[in-house]
C-alpha positions in Angstrom: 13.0 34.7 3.2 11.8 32.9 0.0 8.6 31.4 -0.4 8.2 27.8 -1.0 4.4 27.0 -2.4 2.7 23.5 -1.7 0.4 22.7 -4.5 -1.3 19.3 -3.5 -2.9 17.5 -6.1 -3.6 14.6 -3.7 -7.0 14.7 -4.4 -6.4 14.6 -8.6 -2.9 12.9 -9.1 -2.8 11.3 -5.7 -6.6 9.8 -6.2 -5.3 8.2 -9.7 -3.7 5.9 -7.9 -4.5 2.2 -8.8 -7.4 0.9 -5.6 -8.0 4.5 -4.9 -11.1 6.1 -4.6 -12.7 8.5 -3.3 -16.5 10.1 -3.5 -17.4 13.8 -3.1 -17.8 14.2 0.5 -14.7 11.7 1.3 -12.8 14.9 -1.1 -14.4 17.6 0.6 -13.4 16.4 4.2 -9.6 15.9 2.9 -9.6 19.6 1.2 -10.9 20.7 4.7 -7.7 19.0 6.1 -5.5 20.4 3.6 -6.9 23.6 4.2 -5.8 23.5 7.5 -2.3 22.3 6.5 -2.2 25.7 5.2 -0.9 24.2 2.0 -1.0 26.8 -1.3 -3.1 25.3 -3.8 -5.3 22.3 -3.6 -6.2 20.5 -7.0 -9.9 19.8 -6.8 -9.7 17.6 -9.6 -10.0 17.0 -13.3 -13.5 18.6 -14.0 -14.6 17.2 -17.7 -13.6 13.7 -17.0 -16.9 13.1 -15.2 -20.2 14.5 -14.0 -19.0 13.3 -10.4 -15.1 14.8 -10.9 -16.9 18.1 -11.6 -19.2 17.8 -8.2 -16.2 17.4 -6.5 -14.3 20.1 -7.9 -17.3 22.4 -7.9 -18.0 21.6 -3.9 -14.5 22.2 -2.9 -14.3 25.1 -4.6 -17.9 26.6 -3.1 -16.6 25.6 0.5 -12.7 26.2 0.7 -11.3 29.0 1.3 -7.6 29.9 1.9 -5.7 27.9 -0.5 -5.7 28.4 -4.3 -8.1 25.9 -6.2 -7.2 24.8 -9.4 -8.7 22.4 -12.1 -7.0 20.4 -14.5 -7.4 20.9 -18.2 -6.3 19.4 -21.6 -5.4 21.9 -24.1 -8.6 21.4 -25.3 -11.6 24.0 -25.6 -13.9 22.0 -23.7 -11.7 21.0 -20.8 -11.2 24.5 -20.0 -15.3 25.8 -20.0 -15.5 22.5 -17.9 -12.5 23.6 -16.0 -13.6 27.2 -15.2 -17.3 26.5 -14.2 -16.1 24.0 -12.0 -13.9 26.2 -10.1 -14.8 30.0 -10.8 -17.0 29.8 -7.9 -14.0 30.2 -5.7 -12.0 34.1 -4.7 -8.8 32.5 -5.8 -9.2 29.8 -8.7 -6.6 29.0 -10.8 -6.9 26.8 -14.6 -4.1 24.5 -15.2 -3.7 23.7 -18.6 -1.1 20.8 -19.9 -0.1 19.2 -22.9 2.8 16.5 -24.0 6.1 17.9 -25.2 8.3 15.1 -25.4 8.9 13.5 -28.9 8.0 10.3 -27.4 4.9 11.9 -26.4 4.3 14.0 -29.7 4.4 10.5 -32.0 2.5 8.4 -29.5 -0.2 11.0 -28.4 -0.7 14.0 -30.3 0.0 12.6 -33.8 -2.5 10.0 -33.0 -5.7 12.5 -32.5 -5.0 14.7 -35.2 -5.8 11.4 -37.3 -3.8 9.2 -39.2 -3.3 11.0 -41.9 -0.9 13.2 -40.1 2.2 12.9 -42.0 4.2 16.2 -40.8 7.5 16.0 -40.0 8.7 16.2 -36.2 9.8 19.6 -36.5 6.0 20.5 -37.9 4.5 18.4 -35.3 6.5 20.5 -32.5 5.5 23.7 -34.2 1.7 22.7 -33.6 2.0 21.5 -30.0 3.3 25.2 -29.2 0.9 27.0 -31.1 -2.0 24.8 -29.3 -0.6 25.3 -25.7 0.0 29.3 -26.5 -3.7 29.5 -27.7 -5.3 27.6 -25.1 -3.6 29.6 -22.2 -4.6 32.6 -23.9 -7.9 31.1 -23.3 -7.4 30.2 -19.9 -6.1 33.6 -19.3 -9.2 35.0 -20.8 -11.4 33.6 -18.2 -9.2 33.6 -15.3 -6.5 35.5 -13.9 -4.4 32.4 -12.6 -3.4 29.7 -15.0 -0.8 27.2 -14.8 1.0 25.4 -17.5 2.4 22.1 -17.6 5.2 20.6 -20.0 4.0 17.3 -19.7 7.1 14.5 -19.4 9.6 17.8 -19.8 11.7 15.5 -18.2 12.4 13.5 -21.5 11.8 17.0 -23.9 14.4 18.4 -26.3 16.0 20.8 -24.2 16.1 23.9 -26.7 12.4 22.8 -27.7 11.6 22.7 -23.9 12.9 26.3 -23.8 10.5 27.6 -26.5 7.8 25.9 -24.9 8.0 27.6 -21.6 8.8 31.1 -23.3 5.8 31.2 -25.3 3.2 29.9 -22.7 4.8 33.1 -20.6 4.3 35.1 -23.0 0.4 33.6 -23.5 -0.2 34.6 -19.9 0.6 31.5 -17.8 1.5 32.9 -14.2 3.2 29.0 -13.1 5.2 27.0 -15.5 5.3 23.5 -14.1 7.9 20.9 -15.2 7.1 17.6 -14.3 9.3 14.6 -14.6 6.0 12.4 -15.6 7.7 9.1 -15.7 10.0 9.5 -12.3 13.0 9.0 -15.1 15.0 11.9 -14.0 18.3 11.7 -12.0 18.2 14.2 -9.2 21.9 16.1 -11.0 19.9 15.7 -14.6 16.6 17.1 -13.2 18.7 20.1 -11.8 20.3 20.8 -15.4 16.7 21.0 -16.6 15.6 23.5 -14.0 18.8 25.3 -13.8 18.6 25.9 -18.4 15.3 27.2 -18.2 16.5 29.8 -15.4 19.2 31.1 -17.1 18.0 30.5 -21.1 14.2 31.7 -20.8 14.3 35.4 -21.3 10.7 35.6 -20.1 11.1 33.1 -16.8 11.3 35.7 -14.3 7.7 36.8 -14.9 6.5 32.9 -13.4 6.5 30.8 -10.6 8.9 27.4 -11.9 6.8 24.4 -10.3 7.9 20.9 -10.8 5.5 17.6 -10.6 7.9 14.7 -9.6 6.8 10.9 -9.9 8.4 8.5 -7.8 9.4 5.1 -10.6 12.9 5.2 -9.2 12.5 6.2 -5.6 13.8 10.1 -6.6 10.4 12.4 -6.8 11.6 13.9 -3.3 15.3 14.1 -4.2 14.7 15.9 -7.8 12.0 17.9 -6.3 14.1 19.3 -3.4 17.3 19.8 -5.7 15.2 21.8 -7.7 14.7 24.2 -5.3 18.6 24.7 -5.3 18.6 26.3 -9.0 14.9 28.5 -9.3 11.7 26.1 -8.5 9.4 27.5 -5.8 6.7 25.4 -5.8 6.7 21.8 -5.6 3.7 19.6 -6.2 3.0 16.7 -4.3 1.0 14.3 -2.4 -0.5 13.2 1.1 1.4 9.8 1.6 3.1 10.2 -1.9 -0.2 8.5 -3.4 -0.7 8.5 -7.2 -0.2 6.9 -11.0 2.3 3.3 -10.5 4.9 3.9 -7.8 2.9 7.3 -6.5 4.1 11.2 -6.3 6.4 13.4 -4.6 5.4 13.1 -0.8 4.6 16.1 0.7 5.5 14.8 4.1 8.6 14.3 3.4 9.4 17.6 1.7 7.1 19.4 4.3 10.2 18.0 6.9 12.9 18.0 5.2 12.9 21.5 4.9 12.1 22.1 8.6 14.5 19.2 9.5 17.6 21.0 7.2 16.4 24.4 7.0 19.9 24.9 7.1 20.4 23.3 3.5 18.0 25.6 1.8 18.9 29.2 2.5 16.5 31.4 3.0 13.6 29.1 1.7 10.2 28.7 3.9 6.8 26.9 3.5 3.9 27.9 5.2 2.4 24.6 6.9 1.5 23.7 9.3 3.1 20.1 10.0 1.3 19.1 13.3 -2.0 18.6 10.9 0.4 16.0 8.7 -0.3 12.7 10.8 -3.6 13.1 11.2 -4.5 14.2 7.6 -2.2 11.3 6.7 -4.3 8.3 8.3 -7.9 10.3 7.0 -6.2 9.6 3.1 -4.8 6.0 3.7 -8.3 5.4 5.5 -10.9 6.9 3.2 -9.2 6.2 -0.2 -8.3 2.6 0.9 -4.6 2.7 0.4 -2.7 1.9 3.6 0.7 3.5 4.6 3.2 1.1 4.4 4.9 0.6 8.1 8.3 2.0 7.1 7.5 4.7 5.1 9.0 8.0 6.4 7.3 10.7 8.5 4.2 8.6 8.9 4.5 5.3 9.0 3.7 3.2 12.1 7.7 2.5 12.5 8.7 6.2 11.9 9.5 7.0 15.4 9.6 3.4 16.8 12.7 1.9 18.2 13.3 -1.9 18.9 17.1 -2.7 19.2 18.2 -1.7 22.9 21.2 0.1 22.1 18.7 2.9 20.1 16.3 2.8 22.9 18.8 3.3 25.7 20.3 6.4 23.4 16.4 7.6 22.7 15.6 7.0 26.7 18.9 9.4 27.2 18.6 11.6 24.7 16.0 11.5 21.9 18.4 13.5 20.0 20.9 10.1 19.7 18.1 8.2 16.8 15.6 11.2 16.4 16.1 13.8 13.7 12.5 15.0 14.2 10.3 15.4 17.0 7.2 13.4 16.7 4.7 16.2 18.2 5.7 17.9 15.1 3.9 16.1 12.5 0.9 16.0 14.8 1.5 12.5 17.1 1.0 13.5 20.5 2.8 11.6 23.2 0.7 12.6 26.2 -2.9 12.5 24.5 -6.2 11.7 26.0 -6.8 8.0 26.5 -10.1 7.3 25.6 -12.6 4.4 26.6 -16.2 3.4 28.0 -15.9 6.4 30.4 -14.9 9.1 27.9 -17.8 11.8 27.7 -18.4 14.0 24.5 -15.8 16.9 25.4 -12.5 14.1 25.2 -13.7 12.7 22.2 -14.2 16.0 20.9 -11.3 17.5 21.9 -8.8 14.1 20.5 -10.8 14.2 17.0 -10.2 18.1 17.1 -6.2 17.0 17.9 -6.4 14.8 15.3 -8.2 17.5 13.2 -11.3 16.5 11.9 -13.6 19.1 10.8 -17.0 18.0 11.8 -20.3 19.2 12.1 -22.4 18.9 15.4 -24.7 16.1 13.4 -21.9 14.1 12.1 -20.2 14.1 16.1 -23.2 12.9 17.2 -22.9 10.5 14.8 -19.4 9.3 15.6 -20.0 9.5 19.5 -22.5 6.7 19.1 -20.3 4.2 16.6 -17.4 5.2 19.4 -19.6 4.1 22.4 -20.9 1.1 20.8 -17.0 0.0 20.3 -15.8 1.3 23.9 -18.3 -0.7 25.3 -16.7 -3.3 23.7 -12.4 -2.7 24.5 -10.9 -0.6 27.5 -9.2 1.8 25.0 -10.5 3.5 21.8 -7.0 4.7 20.0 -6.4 7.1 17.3 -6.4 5.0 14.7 -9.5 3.6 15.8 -11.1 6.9 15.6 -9.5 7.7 12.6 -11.4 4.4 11.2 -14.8 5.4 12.7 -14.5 8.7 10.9 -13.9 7.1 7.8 -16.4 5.1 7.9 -18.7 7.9 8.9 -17.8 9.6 5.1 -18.2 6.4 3.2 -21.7 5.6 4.3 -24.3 6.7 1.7 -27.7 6.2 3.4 -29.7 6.6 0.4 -28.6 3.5 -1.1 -27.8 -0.1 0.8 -27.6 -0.5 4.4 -26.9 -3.2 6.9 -29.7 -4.0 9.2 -29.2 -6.9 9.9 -26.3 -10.1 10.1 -26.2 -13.0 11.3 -23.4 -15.7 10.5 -23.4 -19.4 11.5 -19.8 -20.7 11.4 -17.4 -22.9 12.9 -15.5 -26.4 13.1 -17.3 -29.6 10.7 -20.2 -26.5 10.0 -20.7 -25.0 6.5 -20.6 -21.6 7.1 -24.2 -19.6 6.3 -25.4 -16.1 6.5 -28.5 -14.2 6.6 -28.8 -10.5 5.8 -31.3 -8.1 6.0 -30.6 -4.7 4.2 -32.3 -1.7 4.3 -33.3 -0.3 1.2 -35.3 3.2 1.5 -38.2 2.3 2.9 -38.0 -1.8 2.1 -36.2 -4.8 4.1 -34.4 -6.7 1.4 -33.6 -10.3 3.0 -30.9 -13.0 1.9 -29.2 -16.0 2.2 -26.1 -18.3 1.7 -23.3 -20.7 2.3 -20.4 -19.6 1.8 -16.7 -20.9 1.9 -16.2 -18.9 5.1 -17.9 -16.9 7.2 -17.0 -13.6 4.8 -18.1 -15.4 1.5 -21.6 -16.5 3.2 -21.9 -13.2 4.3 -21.2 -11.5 1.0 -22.6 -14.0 -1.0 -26.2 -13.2 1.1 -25.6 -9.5 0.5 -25.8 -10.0 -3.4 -28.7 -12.5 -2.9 -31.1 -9.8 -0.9 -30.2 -7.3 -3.5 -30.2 -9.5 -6.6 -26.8 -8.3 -8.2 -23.5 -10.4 -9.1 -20.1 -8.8 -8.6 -16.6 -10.1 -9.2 -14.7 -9.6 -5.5 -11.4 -8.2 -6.8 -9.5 -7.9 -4.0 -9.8 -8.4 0.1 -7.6 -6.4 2.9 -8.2 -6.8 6.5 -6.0 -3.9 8.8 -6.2 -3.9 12.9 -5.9 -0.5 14.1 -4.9 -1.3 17.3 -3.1 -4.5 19.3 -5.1 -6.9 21.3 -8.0 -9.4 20.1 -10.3 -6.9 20.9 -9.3 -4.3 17.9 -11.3 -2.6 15.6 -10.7 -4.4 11.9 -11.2 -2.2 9.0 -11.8 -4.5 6.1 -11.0 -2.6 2.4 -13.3 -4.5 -0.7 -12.7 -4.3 -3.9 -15.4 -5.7 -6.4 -15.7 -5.2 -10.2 -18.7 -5.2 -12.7 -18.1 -4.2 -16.7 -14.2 -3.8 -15.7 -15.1 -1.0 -13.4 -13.8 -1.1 -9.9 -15.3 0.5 -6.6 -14.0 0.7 -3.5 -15.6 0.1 0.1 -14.5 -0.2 3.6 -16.1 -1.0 6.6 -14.5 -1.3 10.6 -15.9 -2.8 13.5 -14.5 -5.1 16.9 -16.5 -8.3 14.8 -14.3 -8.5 11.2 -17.3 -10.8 9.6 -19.8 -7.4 10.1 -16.7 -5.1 9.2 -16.5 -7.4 5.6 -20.4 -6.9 5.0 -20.4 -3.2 5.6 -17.3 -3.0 3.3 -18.7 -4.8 0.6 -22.3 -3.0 1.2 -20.3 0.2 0.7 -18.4 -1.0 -2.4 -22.1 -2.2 -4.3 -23.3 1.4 -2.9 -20.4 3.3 -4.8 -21.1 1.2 -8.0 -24.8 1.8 -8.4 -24.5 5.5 -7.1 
C-alpha cells in the first residue's frame, strides 16, 4: 500500500484566515491535537514574520513530537536563519522554502523588489526566479536535511517553465516539491494535467515527494487535491475545517474521509490518521481561533449526520446504511457518551474531555472542573460543545494582563442600561462606569473606562452551544486600534458576562 502524507498547515495557512487568531498557547494545544491525529507534518508557522510567530513555532517545535515540523520561508536569506532556529530544536524539522512562478506573479511581485529599474525581459526575469529558488534550497539543504519547495500559483505557471522549476529545485536538494493551486483557479481535469506533466516530463521527479496546496475560490481544493492523487501526488496539504486566505483551504476532513469512505477509488493509497480525534480537534479550532463551522459543512458540521424529513429518518431508524455513507463514531462523535451535569465527579469529566481529546495538565483540569461546576450548577446537562467552550476559554485567558472581577449591569424596560466593572490588574482594582445602548455596550463601554483605552468594536458574534434558555453563550469580539485587529471570546450561562470577558480578552491580546 501507498502512503498518503497529511501536511497541516492549519496553524500557518489555516490561521491566515480573515477573524482568525490565535496566541502561542491556543497553537500549542491544537499541534497537541494534531499530533494525536497522527497527521505527517504540522506547519508551526511563518517564523520571521514576527517575534510572536517565531514563539510559536519555536514552542511547538520544543514540545511535539511525532509529526514533521516545518517552517515557512521566503527565498530570502533571512527567512531561512529565522526559519531554522525556529524549528531546529525539533528530531524531525523540515524548511519550506517558496517563491512565485507564474508570469502574473513574476511582473507583479518579483519585478517589483528588485526595484524599478528592472527592465529585463520575461524570459530574463524567469531565468532569475530559478537561479534564486535553486540557491536558496541549497541553503535550506545546508542547514537541514528536509526542505520543501513550493511553486507558488503553479497552477497559472507556463507549463515547460513550471517543469524547469521543479527539476532544478530537485536537483538543489528539495526532498518535497509542492504545487499549489494558490488562487483555487484550477479545474479538477486541468489540475490533473499539471500533476500528471511533471510526472512523466521531470527526469529528476522520482527522487521527491509531489505535494499539492489547494485553495478553495471555486469550491474545488478537495476535488483537485484528491484527483491528484490519481496521477503521482502523495501528500496533500490542508486544513482543520478548511480554514485559511478568502474562501479557506483544502479540508482535511474531508479528504481524511473520503479516502476511508472510497478506499475503493484510490488503489492501494492509505493515510495514517486517526479520524475519531477529527470532531473534537475540529470544534477546539472553530472555538479558539473564533471561526465557527458553518452547520452544513461536511464531516463536521452540526447537520452532518442529522436527519429531519421522515422518509430519511424511518430509512436511518431501519438501516443507517439507507442516508449514512459514514459512521459518525468515526470522526470522533460518540452516540452513547457520558452525560454530564451537577452530579458529575472529576473521573467523567475527565474521561469525556479525554474522549474529546484534550491534552491537559493536572492544573489546567482543575481549572476547568471549577468553570464546569460553576455552569452545572446552573443547567441539568453540560454538553460537549459546552466543554469544548470552557476549554477554550481556559487557553485564551492571559492572567497577567486584564481580568474580570467584577460586573454588574442594570437593564431593562423605560431604564437606560448602565454597568459597573471592576478589573483586576496585577495587583490593582481598576473600577468603571457607563451607559450604554444595551446592556453589552454599558458593559464594554465601563471596561474601557476602568482601563482608560478607546477601541473601535469591529465586529460582534454570539453562538449557543447547546438548546434550552439555559445554554452557555460564547460571545466572539472583534475590536481594532491603528487598523490592527484582535480577537477575543468569552462563554458563560449569563451572555452580558460572556461579552465582557470577550472583549477583556480581545484588549488583553492587543496590549500583549
Amino acid at each position: 500500500m501507498a502512503k498518503i502524507r497529511i501536511f497541516d498547515t492549519t496553524l500557518r495557512d489555516g490561521e491566515q484566515s480573515p477573524g482568525a487568531s490565535l496566541d502561542t498557547l491556543e497553537k500549542l494545544e491544537i499541534a497537541r491535537m494534531l499530533a494525536k491525529l497522527r497527521v505527517d507534518v504540522i506547519e508551526a508557522g511563518f517564523p520571521v514574520s514576527s517575534d510572536v510567530q517565531f514563539a510559536a513555532a519555536n514552542l511547538i517545535a520544543q514540545e511535539i513530537d511525532g509529526p514533521i515540523i516545518a517552517g515557512l520561508a521566503r527565498t530570502v536569506k533571512g527567512d531561512i536563519d529565522a526559519c531554522w532556529e525556529a524549528i531546529k530544536v525539533n528530531s524531525r524539522p523540515m524548511i519550506h522554502v517558496f517563491i512565485a512562478t507564474s508570469d502574473i506573479h513574476i511582473n507583479a511581485k518579483f519585478r517589483r523588489q528588485i526595484g524599478p529599474d528592472f527592465s529585463e525581459s520575461l524570459e530574463e526575469a524567469r531565468a532569475k526566479v530559478l537561479q534564486t529558488a535553486i540557491e536558496h534550497v541549497q541553503y535550506a539543504k545546508s542547514l537541514c536535511s528536509l526542505v520543501e519547495f513550493s511553486a507558488e500559483d503553479a497552477g497559472r505557471t507556463d507549463l515547460a517553465y513550471l517543469t524547469k522549476v521543479v527539476e532544478g529545485v530537485i536537483e538543489a536538494g528539495a526532498d518535497v516539491v509542492n504545487i499549489p493551486d494558490t488562487t483555487g483557479y484550477c479545474l479538477p481535469w486541468e489540475f490533473v494535467k499539471i500533476i500528471a506533466h511533471l510526472k512523466a516530463n521531470v527526469r529528476n521527479i522520482d527522487q521527491v515527494i509531489i505535494s499539492v496546496h489547494c485553495h478553495d475560490d471555486l469550491g474545488l481544493a478537495v476535488a483537485n487535491s484528491l484527483s491528484a492523487l490519481n496521477v503521482g501526488a502523495r501528500q496533500i496539504e490542508c486544513t482543520i475545517n478548511g480554514i485559511g486566505e478568502r474562501a479557506g483551504n483544502c479540508s482535511l476532513e474531508e479528504v481524511a474521509m473520503a479516502l476511508k469512505t472510497r478506499a475503493n477509488g484510490f488503489d492501494d493509497l492509505e493515510h495514517n490518521l486517526d479520524t475519531t480525534v477529527i470532531y473534537p480537534l475540529s470544534q477546539l479550532v472553530s472555538n479558539l481561533s473564533g471561526l465557527a463551522v458553518q452547520r452544513n459543512k461536511a464531516i463536521v458540521g452540526k447537520n452532518a449526520f442529522a436527519h429531519e424529513a421522515g422518509i430519511h429518518q424511518h430509512g436511518v431508524i431501519k438501516d443507517r446504511q439507507t442516508y449514512e455513507i459514514m459512521n459518525p463514531e468515526d470522526v470522533g462523535l460518540n452516540p452513547n457518551r457520558i452525560v454530564l451535569g451537577r452530579h458529575s465527579g472529576k473521573h467523567g469529566v475527565r474521561a469525556r474531555l479525554e474522549q474529546l481529546g484534550y491534552h491537559l495538565t493536572e492544573d489546567k483540569f482543575i481549572e476547568i472542573f471549577e468553570i464546569f461546576s460553576k455552569i452545572a450548577d446552573k443547567k441539568k446537562e453540560v454538553t460537549d460543545e459546552e466543554l469544548s467552550a470552557i476549554v477554550g476559554d481556559l487557553f485564551s485567558e492571559n492572567k497577567n494582563v486584564y481580568s474580570l472581577d467584577h460586573l454588574q449591569v442594570i437593564s431593562g424596560t423605560n431604564i437606560i442600561p448602565a454597568a459597573t466593572v471592576r478589573i483586576r490588574y496585577s495587583d490593582q482594582l481598576l473600577v468603571g462606569s457607563a451607559i450604554g445602548d444595551g446592556p453589552v455596550d454599558a458593559a464594554c463601554k465601563a471596561i474601557s473606562q476602568a482601563i482608560g483605552i478607546d477601541v473601535c468594536l469591529k465586529q460582534y458574534r454570539i453562538d449557543a452551544k447547546a438548546k434550552g434558555t439555559d445554554s452557555v453563550g460564547e460571545v466572539l469580539i472583534l475590536v481594532s486600534e491603528n487598523g490592527n485587529n484582535f480577537a477575543g471570546r468569552g462563554s458563560s450561562t449569563d451572555i452580558v458576562e460572556a461579552s465582557a470577558l470577550a472583549f477583556i480578552r480581545a484588549i488583553n491580546r492587543m496590549k500583549s
